[in-house]
N, C-alpha and C positions, 0 to 999 in steps of 0.2 A: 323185397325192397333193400335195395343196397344201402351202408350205412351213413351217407352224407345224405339220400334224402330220407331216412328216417331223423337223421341233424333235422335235416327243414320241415319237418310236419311237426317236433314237438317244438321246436320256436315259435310255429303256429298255433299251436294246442295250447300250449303254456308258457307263452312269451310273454311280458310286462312292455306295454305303450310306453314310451315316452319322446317327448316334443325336443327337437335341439333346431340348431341353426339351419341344421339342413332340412329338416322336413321331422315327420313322425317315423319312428321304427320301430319293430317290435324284437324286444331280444331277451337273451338269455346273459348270466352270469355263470363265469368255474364250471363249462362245459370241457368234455376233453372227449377228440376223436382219434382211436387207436385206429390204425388200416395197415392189413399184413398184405402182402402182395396180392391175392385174389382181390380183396375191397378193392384195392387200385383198380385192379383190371376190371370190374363192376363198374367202376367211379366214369372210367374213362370211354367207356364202350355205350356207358346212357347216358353222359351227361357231355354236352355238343360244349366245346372247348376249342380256342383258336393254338390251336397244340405248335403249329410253326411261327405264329408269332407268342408266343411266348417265350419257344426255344430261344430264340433271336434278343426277347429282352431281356432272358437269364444269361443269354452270352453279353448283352451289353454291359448289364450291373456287373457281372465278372469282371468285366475288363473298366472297368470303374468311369464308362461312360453317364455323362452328365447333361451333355448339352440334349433339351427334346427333341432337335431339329435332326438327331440321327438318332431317335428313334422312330419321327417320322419319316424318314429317308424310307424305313426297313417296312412299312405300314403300318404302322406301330401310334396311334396318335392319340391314346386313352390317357398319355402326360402332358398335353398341349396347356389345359389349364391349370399346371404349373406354372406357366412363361417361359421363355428362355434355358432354364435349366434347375436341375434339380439337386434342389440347396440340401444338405444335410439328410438325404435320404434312401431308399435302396442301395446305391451304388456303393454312397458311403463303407457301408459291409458289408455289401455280396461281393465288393476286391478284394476284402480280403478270403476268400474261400480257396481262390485255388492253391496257393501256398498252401492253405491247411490242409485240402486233398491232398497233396503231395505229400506232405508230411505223413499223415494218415496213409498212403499205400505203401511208404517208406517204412517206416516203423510199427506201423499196425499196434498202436499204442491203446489198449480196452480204455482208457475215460482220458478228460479234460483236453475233449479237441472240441470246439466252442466256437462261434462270435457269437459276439454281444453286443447289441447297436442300445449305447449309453446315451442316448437322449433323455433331453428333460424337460419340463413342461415350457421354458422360457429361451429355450434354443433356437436360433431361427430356423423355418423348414417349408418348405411350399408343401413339405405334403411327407409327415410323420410315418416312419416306417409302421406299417401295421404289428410286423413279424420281426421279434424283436431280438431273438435267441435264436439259435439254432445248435446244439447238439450231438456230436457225432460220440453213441460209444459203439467196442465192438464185444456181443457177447457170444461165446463158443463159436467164434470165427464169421457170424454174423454180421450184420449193420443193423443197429436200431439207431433212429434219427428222433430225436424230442425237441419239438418247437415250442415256442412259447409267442403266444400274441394278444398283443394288448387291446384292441378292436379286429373283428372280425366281420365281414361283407356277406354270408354267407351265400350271396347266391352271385358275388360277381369277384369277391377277392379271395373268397375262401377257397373255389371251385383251381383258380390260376397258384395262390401259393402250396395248395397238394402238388400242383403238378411241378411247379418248383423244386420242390424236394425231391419227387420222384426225379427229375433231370439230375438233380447236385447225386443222388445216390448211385445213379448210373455210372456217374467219374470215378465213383471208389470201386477198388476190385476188391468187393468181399457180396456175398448175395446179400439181397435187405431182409433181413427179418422184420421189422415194423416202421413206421413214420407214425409218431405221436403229437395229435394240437394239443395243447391245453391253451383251450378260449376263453380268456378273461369275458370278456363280453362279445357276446356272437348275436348277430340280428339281422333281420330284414325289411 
């Protein structure tokens, strides 16, 4: 059993209920998933992912597209009930990545190449970025990537921003050695 659904059996094994606005979910706390290449190619080969629309929405947040109506253009319509556009969220800091890739293939700098989406609980947002950090160091010519996320979907948003990363790691020219979550809260 590859390591994201061993993630989803102990969320079920040993997850804590709790009731919010949206419904019931069961989840975990200060979970963290390391995945070195192989896990990826596990991850990706049993677990059925809209891999072309997601490329497409990694290229839109990139290019610091906002409005929903072109990311349904692209087929893309899981932002509709945002409304019109998407206030304070993904886009916000996935524009700034490719500057930092370039930087990163430019200078091949081992730490402090970052974003950081500084949101706070009173900011407005149709819809709070999950994935809040992102990390780029490089160690003995590698790429490890460390994410950090404040809520996690595990079986519909967790599944899309592994594959996220694995896209942003592919821009950099160094091989990945690992993509690290650390899941504040992970649930289903």
């Amino acid at each position: 059993m590859n390591k994201y659904h061993l993630l989803l059996e102990k969320i079920l094994e040993k997850g804590k209920v709790q009731e919010n606005k949206k419904g019931g979910i069961t989840y975990l706390l200060d979970e963290q998933l390391k995945l070195k290449p192989g896990d990826l190619l596990e991850i990706f080969e049993s677990h059925g992912i809209a891999r072309n629309k997601l490329k497409t929405e990694l290229e839109l947040f990139q290019s610091g597209e906002r409005l929903t109506e072109r990311y349904r253009e692209k087929g893309i319509s899981w932002w509709d009930y945002c409304g019109p556009i998407l206030v304070n969220s993904y886009p916000t800091y996935f524009e700034q990545l490719p500057d930092l890739i370039k930087k990163i293939n430019k200078e091949k700098r081992n730490s402090k190449n970052y974003v950081l989406f500084l949101g706070k609980n009173d900011t407005e947002s149709n819809q709070q970025p999950c994935l809040s950090l992102i990390q780029f160091q490089l160690d003995c010519g590698k790429l490890v990537i460390s994410a950090y996320q404040r809520s996690s979907d595990a079986s519909l948003g967790l599944p899309a921003d592994v594959f996220h990363l694995y896209l942003v790691s592919r821009q950099i020219d160094l091989p990945l050695k690992s993509i690290t979550l650390n899941l504040d809260n992970v649930h289903i």
